[in-house]
N, CA, C and O atoms as CSV, one atom per row, in Angstrom:
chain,resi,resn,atom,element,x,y,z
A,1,UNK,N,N,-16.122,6.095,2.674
A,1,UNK,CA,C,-15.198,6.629,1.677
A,1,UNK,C,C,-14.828,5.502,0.723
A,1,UNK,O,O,-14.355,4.438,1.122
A,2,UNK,N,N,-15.039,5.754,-0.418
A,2,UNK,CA,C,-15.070,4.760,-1.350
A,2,UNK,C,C,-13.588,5.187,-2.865
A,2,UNK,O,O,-12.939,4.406,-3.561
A,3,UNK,N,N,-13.588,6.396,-2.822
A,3,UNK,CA,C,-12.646,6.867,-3.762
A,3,UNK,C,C,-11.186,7.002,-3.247
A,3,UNK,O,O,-10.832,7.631,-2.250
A,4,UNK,N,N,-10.383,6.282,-4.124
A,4,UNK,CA,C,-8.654,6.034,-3.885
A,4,UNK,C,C,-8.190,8.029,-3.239
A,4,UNK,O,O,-8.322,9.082,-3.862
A,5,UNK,N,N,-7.822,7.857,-2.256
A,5,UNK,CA,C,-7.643,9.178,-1.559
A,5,UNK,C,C,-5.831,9.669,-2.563
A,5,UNK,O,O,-5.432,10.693,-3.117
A,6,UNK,N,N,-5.377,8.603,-2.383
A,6,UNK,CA,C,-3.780,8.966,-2.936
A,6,UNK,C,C,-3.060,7.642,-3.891
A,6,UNK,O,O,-3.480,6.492,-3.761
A,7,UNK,N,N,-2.276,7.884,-4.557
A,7,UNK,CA,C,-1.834,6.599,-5.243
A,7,UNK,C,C,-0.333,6.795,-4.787
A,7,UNK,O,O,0.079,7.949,-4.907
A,8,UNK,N,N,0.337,6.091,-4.407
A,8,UNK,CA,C,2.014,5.850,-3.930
A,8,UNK,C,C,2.566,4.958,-5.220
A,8,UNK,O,O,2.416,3.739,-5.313
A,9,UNK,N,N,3.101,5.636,-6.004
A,9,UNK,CA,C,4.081,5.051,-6.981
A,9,UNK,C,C,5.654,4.656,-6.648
A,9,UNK,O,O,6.650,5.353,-6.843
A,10,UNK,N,N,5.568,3.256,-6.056
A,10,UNK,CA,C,6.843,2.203,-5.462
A,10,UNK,C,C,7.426,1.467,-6.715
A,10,UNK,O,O,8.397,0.754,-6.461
A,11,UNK,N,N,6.973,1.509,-8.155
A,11,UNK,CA,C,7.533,1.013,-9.122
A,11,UNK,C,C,8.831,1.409,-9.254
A,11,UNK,O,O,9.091,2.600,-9.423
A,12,UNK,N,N,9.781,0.478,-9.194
A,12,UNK,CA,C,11.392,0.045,-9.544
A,12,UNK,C,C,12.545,0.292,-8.132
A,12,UNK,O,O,13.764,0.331,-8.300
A,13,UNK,N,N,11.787,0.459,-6.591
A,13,UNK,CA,C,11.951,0.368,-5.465
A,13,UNK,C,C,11.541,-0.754,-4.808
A,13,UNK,O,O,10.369,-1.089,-4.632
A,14,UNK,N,N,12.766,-1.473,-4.357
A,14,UNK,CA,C,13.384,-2.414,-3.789
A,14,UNK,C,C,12.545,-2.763,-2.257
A,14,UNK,O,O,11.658,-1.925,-2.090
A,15,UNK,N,N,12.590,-3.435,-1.507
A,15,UNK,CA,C,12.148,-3.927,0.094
A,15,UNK,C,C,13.495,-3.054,0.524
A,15,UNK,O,O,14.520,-2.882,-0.136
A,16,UNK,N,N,13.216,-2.644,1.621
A,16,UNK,CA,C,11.449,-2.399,2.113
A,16,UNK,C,C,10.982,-1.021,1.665
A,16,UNK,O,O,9.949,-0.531,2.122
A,17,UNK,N,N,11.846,-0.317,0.652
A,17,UNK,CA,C,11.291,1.004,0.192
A,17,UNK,C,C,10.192,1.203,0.242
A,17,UNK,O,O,9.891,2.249,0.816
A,18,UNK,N,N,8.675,0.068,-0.483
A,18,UNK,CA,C,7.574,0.546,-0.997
A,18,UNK,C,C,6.761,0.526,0.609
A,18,UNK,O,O,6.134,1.547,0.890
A,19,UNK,N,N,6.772,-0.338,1.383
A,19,UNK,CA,C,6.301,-0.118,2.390
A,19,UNK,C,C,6.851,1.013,3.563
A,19,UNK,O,O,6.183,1.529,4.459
A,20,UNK,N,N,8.207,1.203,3.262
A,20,UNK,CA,C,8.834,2.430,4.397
A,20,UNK,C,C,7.670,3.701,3.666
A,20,UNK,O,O,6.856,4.293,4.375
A,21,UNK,N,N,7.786,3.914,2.347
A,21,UNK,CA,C,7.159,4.819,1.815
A,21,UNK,C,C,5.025,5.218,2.372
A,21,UNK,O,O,4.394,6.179,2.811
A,22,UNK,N,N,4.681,3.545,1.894
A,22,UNK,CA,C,3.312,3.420,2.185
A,22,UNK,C,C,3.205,4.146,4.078
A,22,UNK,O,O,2.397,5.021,4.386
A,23,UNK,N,N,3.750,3.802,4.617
A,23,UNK,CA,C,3.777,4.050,6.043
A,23,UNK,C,C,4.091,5.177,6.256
A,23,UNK,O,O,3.785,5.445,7.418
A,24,UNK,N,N,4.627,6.153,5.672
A,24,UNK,CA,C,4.709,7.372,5.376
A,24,UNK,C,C,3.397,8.354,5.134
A,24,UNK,O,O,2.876,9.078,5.983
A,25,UNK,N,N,3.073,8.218,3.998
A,25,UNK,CA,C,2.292,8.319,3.129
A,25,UNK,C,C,1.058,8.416,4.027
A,25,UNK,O,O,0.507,9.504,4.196
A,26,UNK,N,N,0.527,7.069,4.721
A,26,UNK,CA,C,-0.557,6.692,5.439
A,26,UNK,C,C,-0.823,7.590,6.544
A,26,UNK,O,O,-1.978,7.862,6.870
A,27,UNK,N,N,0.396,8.158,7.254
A,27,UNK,CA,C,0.559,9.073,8.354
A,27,UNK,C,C,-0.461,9.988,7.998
A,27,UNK,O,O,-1.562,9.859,8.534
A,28,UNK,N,N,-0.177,11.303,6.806
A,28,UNK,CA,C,-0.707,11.929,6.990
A,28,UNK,C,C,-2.087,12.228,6.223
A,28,UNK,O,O,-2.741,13.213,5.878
A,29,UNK,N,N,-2.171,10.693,6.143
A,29,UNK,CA,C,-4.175,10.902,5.703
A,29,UNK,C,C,-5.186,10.336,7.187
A,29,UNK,O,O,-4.994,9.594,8.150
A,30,UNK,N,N,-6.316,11.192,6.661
A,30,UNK,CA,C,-7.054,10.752,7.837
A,30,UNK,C,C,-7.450,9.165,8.022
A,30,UNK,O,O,-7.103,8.300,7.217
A,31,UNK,N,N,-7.971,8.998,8.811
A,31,UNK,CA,C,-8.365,7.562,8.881
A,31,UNK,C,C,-9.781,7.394,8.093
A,31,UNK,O,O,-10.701,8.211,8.071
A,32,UNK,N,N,-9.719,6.115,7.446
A,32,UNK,CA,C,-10.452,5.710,6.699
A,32,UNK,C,C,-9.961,5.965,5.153
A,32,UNK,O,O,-10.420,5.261,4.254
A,33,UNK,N,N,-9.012,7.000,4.887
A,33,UNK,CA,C,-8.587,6.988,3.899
A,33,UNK,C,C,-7.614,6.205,3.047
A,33,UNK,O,O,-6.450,6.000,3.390
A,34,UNK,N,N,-8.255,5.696,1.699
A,34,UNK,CA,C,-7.756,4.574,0.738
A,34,UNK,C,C,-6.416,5.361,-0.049
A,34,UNK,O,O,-6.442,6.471,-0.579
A,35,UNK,N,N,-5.368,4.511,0.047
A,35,UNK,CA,C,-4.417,4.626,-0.893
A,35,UNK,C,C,-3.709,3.417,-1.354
A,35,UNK,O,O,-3.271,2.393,-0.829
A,36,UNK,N,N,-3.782,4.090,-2.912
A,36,UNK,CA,C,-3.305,2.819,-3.877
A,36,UNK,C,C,-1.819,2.984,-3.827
A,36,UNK,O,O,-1.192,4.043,-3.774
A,37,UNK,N,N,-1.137,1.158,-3.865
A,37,UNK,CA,C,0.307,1.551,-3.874
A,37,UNK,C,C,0.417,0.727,-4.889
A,37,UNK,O,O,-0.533,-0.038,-5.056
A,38,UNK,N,N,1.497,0.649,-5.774
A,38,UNK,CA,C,2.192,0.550,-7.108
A,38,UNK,C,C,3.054,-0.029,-6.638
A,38,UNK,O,O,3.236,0.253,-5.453
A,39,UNK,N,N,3.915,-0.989,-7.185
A,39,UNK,CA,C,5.396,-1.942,-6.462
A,39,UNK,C,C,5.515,-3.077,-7.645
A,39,UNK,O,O,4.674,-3.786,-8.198
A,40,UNK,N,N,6.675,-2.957,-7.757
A,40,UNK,CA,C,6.748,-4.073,-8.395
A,40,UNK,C,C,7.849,-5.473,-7.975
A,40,UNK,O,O,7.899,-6.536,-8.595
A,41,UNK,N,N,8.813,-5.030,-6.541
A,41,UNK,CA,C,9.515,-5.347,-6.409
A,41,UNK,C,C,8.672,-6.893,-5.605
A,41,UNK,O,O,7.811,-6.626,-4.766
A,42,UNK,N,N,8.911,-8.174,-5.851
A,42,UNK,CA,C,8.842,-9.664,-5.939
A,42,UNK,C,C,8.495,-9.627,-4.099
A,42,UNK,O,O,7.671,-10.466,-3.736
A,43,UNK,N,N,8.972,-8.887,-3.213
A,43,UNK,CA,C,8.775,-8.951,-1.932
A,43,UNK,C,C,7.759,-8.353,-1.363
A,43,UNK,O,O,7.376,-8.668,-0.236
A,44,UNK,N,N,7.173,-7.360,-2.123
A,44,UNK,CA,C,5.883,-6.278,-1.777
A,44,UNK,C,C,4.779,-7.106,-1.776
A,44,UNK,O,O,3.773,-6.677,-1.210
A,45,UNK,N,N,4.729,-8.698,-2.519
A,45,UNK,CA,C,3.232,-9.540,-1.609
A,45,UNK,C,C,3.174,-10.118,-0.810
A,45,UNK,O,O,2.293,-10.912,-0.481
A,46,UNK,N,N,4.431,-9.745,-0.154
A,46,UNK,CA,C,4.296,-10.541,1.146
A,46,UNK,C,C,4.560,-9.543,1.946
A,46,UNK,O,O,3.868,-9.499,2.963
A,47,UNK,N,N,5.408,-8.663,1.790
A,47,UNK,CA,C,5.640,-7.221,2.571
A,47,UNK,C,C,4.097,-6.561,3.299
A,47,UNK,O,O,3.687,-6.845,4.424
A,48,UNK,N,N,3.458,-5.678,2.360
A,48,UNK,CA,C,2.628,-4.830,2.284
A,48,UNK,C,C,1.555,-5.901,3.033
A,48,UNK,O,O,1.424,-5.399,4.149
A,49,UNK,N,N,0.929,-6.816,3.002
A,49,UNK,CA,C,0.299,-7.446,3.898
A,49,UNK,C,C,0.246,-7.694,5.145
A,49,UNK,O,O,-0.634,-7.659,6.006
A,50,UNK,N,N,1.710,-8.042,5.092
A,50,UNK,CA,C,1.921,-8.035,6.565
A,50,UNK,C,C,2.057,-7.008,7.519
A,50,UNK,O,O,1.844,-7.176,8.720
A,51,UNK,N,N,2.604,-5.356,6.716
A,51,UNK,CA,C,2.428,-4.587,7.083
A,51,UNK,C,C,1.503,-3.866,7.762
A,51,UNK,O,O,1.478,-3.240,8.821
A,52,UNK,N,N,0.316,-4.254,6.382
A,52,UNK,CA,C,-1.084,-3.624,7.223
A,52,UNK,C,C,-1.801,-4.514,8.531
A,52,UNK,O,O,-2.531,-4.129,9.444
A,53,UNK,N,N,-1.310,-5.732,8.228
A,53,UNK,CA,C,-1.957,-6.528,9.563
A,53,UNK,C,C,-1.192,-5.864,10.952
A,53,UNK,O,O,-1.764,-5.646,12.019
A,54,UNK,N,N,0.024,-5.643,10.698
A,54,UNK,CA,C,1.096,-5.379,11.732
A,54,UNK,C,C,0.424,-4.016,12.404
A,54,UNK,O,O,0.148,-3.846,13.591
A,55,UNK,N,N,0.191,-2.839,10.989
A,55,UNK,CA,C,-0.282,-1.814,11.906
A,55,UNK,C,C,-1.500,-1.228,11.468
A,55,UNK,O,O,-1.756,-0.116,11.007
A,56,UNK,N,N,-2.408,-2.538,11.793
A,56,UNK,CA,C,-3.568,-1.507,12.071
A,56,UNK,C,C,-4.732,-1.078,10.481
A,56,UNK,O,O,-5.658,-0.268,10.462
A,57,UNK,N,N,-4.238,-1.937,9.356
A,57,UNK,CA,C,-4.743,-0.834,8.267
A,57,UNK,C,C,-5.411,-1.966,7.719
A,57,UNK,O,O,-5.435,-2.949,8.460
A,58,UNK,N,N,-5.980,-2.078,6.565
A,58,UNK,CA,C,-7.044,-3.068,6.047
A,58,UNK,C,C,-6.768,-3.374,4.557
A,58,UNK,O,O,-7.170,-2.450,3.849
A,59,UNK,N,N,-6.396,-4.043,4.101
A,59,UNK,CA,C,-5.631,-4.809,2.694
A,59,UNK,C,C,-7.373,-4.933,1.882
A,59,UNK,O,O,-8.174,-5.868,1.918
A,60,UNK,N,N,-7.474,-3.560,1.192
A,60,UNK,CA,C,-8.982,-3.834,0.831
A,60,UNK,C,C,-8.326,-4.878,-0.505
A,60,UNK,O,O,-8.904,-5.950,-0.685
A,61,UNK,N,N,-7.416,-4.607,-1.187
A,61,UNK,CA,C,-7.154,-5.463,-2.651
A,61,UNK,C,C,-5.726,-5.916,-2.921
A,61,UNK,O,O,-4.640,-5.557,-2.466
A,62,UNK,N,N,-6.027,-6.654,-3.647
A,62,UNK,CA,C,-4.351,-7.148,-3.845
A,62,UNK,C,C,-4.703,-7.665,-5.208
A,62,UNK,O,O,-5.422,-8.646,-5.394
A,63,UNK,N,N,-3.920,-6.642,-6.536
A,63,UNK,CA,C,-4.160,-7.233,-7.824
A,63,UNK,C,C,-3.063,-7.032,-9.037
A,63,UNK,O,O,-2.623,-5.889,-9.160
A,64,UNK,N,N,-2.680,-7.839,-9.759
A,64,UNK,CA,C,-1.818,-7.962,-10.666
A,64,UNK,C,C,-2.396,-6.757,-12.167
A,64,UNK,O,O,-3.332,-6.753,-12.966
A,65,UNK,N,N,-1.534,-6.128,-11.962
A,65,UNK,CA,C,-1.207,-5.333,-13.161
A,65,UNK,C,C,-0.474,-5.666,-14.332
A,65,UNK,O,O,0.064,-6.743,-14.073
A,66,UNK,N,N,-0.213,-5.367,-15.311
A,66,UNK,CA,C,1.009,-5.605,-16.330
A,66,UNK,C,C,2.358,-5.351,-15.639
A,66,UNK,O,O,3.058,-4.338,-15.648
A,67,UNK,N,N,2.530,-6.484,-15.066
A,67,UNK,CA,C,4.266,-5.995,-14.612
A,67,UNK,C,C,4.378,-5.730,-13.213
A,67,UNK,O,O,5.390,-5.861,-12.524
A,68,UNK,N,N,3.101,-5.297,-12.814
A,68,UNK,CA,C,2.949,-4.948,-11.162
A,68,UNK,C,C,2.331,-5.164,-10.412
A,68,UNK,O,O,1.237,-5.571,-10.804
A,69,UNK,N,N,2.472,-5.094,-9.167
A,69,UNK,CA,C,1.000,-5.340,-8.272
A,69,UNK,C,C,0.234,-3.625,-7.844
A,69,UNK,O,O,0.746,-2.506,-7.841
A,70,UNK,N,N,-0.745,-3.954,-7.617
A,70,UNK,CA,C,-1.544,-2.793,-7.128
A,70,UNK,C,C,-2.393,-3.331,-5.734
A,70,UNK,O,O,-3.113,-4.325,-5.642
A,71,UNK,N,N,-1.981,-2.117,-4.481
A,71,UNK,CA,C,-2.612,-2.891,-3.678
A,71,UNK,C,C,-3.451,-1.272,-2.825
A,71,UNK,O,O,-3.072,-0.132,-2.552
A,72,UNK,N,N,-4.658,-2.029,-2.682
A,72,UNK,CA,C,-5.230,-1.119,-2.262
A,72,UNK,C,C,-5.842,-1.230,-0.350
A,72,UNK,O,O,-6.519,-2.138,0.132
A,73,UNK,N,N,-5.298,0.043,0.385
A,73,UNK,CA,C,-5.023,0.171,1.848
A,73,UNK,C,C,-5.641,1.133,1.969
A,73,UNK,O,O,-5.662,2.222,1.394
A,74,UNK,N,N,-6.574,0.347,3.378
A,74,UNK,CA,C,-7.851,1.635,3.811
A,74,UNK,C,C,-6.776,2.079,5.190
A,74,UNK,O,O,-6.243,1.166,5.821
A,75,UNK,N,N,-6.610,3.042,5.445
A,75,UNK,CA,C,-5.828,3.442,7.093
A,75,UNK,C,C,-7.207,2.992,7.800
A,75,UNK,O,O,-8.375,3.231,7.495
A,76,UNK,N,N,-6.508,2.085,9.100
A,76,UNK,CA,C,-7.201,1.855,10.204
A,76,UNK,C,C,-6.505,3.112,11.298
A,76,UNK,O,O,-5.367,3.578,11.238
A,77,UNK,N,N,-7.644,3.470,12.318
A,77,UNK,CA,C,-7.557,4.185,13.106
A,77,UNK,C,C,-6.259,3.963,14.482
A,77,UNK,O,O,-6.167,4.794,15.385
């Protein structure tokens, strides 16, 4: 599976919103499925990383937008 399954828009939400949200979100896709998250809040590059190491999921990207980061998460099984 190669195509972004869902995009999570965390722009102008604070820690740990964008990741309480991503972890949400991740629940109810199947595994293997990619979703892009949006954040802009200064703690989400260190957040969202550690998150996916924590449970299980795979940090395919981590990239600077105008103003934001975009990070892209494959669900691990």
């Amino acid at each position: 599976m190669t195509e972004v399954t869902e995009t999570l828009d965390a722009l102008g939400l604070l820690c740990p919103l964008p990741v309480l949200k991503a972890r949400k979100r991740l629940k109810s896709l199947p595994d293997g499925a990619l979703l892009r998250v949006l954040a802009d809040d200064p703690a989400a590059i260190v957040d969202v990383p550690h998150f996916c190491a924590e449970a299980g999921h795979a940090l395919v990207s981590q990239d600077d937008e105008n103003g934001y980061q975009s990070y892209l998460i494959r669900k691990g099984g």
